[in-house]
C-alpha positions in Angstrom: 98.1 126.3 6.6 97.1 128.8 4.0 97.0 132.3 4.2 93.8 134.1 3.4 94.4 135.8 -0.1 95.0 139.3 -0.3 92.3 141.3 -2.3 93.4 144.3 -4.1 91.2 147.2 -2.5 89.2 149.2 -4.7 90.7 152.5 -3.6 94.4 151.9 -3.3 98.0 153.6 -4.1 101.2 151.9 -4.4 103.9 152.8 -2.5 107.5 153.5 -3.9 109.7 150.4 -3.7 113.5 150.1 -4.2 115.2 147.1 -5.2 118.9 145.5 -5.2 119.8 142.4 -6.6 122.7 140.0 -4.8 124.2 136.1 -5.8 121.5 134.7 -3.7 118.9 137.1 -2.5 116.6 140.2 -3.9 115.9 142.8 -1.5 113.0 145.4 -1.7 112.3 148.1 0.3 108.5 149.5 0.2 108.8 153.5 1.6 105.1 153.5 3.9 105.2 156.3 6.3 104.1 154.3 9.8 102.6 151.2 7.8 99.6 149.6 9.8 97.3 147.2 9.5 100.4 145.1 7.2 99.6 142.0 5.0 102.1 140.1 3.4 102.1 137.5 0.7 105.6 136.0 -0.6 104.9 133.1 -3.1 107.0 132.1 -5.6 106.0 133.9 -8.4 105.0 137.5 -6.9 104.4 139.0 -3.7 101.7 141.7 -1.8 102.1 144.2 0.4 98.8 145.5 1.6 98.5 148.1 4.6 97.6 151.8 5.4 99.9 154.7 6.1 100.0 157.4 8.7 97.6 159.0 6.5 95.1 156.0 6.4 96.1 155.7 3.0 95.5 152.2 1.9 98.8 151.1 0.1 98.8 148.2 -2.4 102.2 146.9 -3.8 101.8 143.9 -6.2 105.1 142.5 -7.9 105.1 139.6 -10.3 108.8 138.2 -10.2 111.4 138.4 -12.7 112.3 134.5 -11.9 111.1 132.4 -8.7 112.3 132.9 -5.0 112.0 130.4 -2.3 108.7 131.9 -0.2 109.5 129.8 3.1 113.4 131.3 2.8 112.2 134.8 2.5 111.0 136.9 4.9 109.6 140.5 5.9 110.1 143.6 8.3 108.1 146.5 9.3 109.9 149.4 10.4 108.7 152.9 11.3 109.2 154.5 7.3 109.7 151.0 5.4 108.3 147.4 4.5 111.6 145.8 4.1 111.7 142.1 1.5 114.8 139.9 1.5 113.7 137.3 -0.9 116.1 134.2 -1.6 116.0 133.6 -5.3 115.8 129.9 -6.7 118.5 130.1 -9.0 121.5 132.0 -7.3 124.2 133.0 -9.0 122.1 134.1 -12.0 121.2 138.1 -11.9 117.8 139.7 -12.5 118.2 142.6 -14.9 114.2 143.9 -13.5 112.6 143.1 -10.7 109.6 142.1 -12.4 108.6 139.4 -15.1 106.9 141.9 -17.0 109.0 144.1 -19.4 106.8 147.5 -18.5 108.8 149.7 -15.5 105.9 151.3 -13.2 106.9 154.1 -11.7 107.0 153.2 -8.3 109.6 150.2 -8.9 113.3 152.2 -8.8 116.5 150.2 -8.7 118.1 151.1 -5.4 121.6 152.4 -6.7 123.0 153.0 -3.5 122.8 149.3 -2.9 123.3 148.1 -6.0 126.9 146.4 -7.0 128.6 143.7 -10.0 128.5 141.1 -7.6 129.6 138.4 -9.9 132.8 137.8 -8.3 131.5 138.1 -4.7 132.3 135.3 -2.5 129.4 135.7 0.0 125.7 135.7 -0.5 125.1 139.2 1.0 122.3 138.0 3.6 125.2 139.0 6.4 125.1 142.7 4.8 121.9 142.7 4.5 121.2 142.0 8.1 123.9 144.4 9.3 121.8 147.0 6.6 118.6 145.9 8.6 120.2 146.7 12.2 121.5 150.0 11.3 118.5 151.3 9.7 116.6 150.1 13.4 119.4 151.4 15.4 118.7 155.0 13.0 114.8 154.5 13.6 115.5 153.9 17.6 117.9 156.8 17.8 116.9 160.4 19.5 116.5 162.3 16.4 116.0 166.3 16.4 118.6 166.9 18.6 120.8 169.7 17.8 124.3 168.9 18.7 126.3 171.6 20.6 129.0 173.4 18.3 129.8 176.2 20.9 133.5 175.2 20.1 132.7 176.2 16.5 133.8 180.1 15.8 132.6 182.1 12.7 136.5 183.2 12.2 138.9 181.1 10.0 
């Protein structure tokens, strides 16, 4: 069954996206404060990320690939600040030096340094770290946040 294409709205923003780059997966990470009304398409080639803010901004994020992924071995999350990608790439073992196919950065596309590692002698395909990523940044979303934590035992003397 297909989906219905996305159409690129005629008053639209895109939103900032991060990427990393492991022996068999990309991930990108799409910063949407409260994303609503989310549509996804993963193909082979590229992939869209349509949906509205907490601001009723209408976001529009359209990447055309550095090399082909596997769209039925990829997949998606929404979380409270992000639109999460983990997209299995075709040809592992071979890295992408850009995100995307064509040779012109937007602005919006940054690589995601604090991710990013020479993973050429890794021995495991990082979709284990990457889920263990995914549950800490829910357990950080689900956690009581605010909260000022008691430092009564703290003095201002040395």
């Amino acid at each position: 069954m297909n989906k219905p294409k996305i159409v690129r709205p005629a008053e639209c923003q895109p939103a900032r996206a991060l990427w990393f780059d492991r022996k068999k997966y990309v991930t990108v990470n799409i910063t949407v404060q409260k994303p609503k009304d989310v549509q996804v398409d993963i193909q082979a080639d590229k992939m869209v990320l349509c949906c509205k803010n907490d601001e009723d901004d209408v976001i529009y994020n359209e990447v055309y690939f550095y090399d082909k992924i596997e769209p039925n071995d990829s997949r998606e999350r929404v979380y409270d600040r992000t639109v999460n990608f983990l997209l299995r790439k075709v040809k592992p073992d071979v890295a992408w030096p850009r995100l995307q196919k064509d040779t012109a950065k937007p602005s919006w596309i940054n690589v995601d340094f604090d991710n990013w590692r020479d993973w050429a002698n890794e021995e495991d395909d990082g979709k284990a770290e990457f889920d263990d990523y995914m549950d800490m940044l829910q357990d950080m979303a689900n956690s009581k946040k605010g909260e000022v934590p008691d430092m009564g035992d703290l003095s201002d003397s040395d």
